[in-house]
Structure formats: C-alpha cells, structure tokens
N, C-alpha and C positions, 0 to 999 in steps of 0.2 A: 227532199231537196238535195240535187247534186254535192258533192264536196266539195268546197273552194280550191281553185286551183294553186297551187305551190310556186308554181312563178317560175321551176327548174329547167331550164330548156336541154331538149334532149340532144344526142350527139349529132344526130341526123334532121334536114326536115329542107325540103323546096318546093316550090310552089306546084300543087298539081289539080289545079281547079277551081272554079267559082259554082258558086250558083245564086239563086234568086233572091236570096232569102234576108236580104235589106236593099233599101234605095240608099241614095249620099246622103239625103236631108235637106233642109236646108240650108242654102250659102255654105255649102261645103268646099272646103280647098284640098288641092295636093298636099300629098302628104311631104312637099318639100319648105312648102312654109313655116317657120320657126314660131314660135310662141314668145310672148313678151310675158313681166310681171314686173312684182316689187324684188327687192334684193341687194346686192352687188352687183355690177355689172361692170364688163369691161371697159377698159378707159377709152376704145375706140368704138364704144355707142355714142349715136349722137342723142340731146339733150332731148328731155321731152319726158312725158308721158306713153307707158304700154313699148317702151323698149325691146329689144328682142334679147332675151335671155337664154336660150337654151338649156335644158336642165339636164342637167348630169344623169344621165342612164347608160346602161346597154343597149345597143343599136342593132337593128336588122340593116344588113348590106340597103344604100340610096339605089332607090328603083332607076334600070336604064331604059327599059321601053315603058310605051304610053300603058300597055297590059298590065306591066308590072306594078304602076304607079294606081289603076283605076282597081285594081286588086286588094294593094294598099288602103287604098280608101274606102272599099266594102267591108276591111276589115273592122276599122277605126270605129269606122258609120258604126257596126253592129255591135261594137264593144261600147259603142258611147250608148245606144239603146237600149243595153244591159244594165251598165254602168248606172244610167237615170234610174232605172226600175227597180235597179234588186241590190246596189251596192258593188263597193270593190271586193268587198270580203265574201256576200254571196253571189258572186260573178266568177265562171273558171273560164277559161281557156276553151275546155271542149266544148261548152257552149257558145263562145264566139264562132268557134270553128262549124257546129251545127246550123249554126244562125245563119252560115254564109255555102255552105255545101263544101268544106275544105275537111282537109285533114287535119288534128290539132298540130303535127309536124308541117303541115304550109303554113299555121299560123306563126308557129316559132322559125321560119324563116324570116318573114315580115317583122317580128314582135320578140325577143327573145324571149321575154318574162311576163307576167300579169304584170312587173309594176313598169314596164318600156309602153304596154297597152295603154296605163292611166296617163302616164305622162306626157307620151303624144296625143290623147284627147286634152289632156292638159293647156299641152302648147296651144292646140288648136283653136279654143276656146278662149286664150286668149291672143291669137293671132284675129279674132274677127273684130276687134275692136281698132285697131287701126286704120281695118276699112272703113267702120261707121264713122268713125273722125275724121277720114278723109273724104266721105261722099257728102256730108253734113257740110264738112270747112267747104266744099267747091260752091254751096246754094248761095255763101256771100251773106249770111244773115251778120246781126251782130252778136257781141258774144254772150250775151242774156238768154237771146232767141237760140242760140246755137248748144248753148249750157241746155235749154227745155228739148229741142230735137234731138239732141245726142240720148238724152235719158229715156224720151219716148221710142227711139231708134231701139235702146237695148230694152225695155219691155218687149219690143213685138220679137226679140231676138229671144230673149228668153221662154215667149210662148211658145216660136214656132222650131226654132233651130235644137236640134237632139245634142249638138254639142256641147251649144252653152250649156243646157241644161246639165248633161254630164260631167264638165268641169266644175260645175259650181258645186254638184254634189260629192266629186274627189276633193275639190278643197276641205270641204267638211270633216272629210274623212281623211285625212293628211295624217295623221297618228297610225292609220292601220298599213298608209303604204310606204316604202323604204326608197323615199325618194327628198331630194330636198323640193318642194314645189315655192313657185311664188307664195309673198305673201298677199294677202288680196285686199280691195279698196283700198291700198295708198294708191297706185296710177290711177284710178276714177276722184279719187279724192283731188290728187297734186291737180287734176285736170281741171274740175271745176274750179280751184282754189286761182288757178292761170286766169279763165274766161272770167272769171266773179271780179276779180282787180283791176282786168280791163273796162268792163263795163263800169267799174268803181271811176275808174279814169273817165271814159265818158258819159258820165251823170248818169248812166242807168241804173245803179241801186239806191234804193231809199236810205237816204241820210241815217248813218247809225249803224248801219249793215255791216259788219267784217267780213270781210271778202272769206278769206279761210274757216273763220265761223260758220258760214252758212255752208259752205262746201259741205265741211263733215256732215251736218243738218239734214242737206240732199242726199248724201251716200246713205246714211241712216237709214232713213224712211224710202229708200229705192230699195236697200236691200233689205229692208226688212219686211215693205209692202211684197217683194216677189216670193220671201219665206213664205207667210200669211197665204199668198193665193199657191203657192206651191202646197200645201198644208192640207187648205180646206176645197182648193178645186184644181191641182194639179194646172195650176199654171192657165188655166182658160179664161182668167177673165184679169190675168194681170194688166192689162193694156188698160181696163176703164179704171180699175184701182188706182193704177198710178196716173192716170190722167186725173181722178179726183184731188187725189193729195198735191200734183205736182200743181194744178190750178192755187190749190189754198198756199203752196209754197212759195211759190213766183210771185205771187199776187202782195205777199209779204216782205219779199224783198225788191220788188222792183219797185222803181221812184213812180211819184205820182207826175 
C-alpha cells in the first residue's frame, strides 16, 4: 500500500496535463462553489439552513480559464473517488495525480495540501444540498411532502454522487485531517425542525408530534439507515431502505 501523503506542498508545481482517468460524477459543480455547514458564520450570511461557510485552508490560485476550472474538478472528482474508497489517511496525492494523468506537482498547484484536497470535497458535498432545497422548494409541495422529498432527494445523492459520498466519509474522519470542518446534521436537522412547524401550523402533523422531536428522529434514522447500507452494500440499495423506514416515519407523524 502506497504511503499517505504528507500534505507538504513543494516549492514548484503548474499545471501540465489531464488525462482520462476519472469523469465529474454526479451533479458535480466548479470548483468555485463554496461549501455550507454547522459552525460560526459570518454576520453577513443570510438566515437559513446549509449557509455558505468557507473553511479555513490553504488555497491553490481561483482557476481563470474554463481548462483551468474543468482540470480543477477532475482533480476533486478523483480525490473524492479515493477519499470514498481508501480514506484520507490511506489516500496520497500521487495517487490522485495518477488517477487523473498529472504530475503530483500539477496537483499541488490546484490543491496545496492533502488536507485543501479534503476540504474542497468537503465544501462540495455540502454545497449540493442547497441545490436539492431549491429544486424540491420550486415543485410547491407542502412542507411535510417537501420534508419526505428532500430526504429521498439525498438518498439517491448518496447512492449516486462520489462527492457526497466522500464528504460524508471525511466527516468521519475529522480527527485525522487538520482542518476545522462543519459540524454535520445540525443544517439537515434546523431544516426539518423549520418544514415540521410549519406543517404543525398547518394541521399536518399528528396531534402530539414536536416539530424539533421528530426532526432529530428523521436525521437519526437517514443517517443511520445510509451507515447500515454504506456498511453492508456500499450504498446500493440505500434509496429502498430509506423509502421503507421514511414510509413507517411519515406515516407517524402525519395527521390523519
């Protein structure tokens, strides 16, 4: 097994190559997209859920052409690929660089360190969750039915997308990388806790239900149901898993 790489960026390194050797994934974005979480945030975030925090690292120079930027993101792609599969600690550098046909000095142009690599999969991972909020909020459902979609929305994210995936498993591993990261399930939590009080407002939950009660309730058993099929089937059958539990869940808190 390779060495873990050291994170030390050398004196030298620019970009001088791509090759084949990952696609984006899915629902991949630029790599200019910022990443939300739990934490501090600056006083001129607006209010809400999945905020944009930026996390404190070293940075490779903001890509200025589209080459720069889609380079960028073969990098990401193939270090979140990694990232899923073998860990941050047995994940180096020269094999992100292998994985993508570079040199590990074009990598540390893009990435200065292994731990600027975790953190922009970081960001990213949770930058996809404000899209699913906002494609979810345009369908007009209410916020019961909107609370069920959002959660079925990140299963099928979780099965298919290499990012989530790989943030979820840096979270995990938050102790090995020297970074401060979000903290995770408060924004999914505050979220539900939001749509569950409305629906409390308009007689959609079953008399007795605390709106923030059942929230945490939900985050529990979403993230525990994706553990479970991450575990024993790598995530391939998360989507009917949590459609099973999310039936018996909803069906409990919604009004008759």
């Amino acid at each position: 097994m390779p060495e873990p790489d050291s994170g030390t960026r050398p004196e030298t390194g620019a970009e001088t190559g791509t090759g084949a050797g990952t696609g984006a994934g899915a629902g991949s974005r630029p790599e200019t997209t910022a990443g939300a979480g739990a934490g501090a945030g600056a006083a001129a975030e607006p209010p809400g859920p999945f905020r944009v925090r930026p996390i404190a690292t070293r940075r490779g120079p903001d890509p200025k052409q589209d080459r720069a930027a889609r380079t960028r993101l073969l990098v990401l792609t193939a270090a979140a690929e990694l990232f899923t599969a073998r860990g941050f600690r047995h994940t180096s550098v020269q094999e992100v660089a292998d994985r993508v046909g570079m040199t590990k000095g074009a990598v540390y142009f893009h990435y200065p360190t292994k731990e600027a690599l975790a953190v922009a999969v970081v960001e990213h991972h949770y930058a996809r969750w404000p899209l699913l909020l906002a494609g979810v909020t345009a369908e007009g459902h209410g916020p019961l039915e909107t609370a069920e979609r959002l959660l079925a929305g990140a299963a099928l994210a979780f099965r298919d997308d290499v990012v989530v995936q790989a943030g979820t498993r840096l979270q995990v591993e938050r102790p090995q990388i020297d970074a401060e990261l979000p903290t995770p399930y408060v924004d999914w939590t505050e979220l539900l806790a939001g749509l569950l009080s409305h629906a409390e407002t308009l007689g959609e939950l079953r008399a007795g239900v605390r709106p923030r009660t059942a929230a945490r309730s939900l985050v529990a058993a979403f993230f525990g149901t994706q553990h479970i099929s991450d575990v024993l089937r790598e995530r391939a059958d998360i989507v009917e898993r949590w459609s099973e539990t999310a039936e018996l869940l909803f069906r409990a808190i919604r009004a008759d």
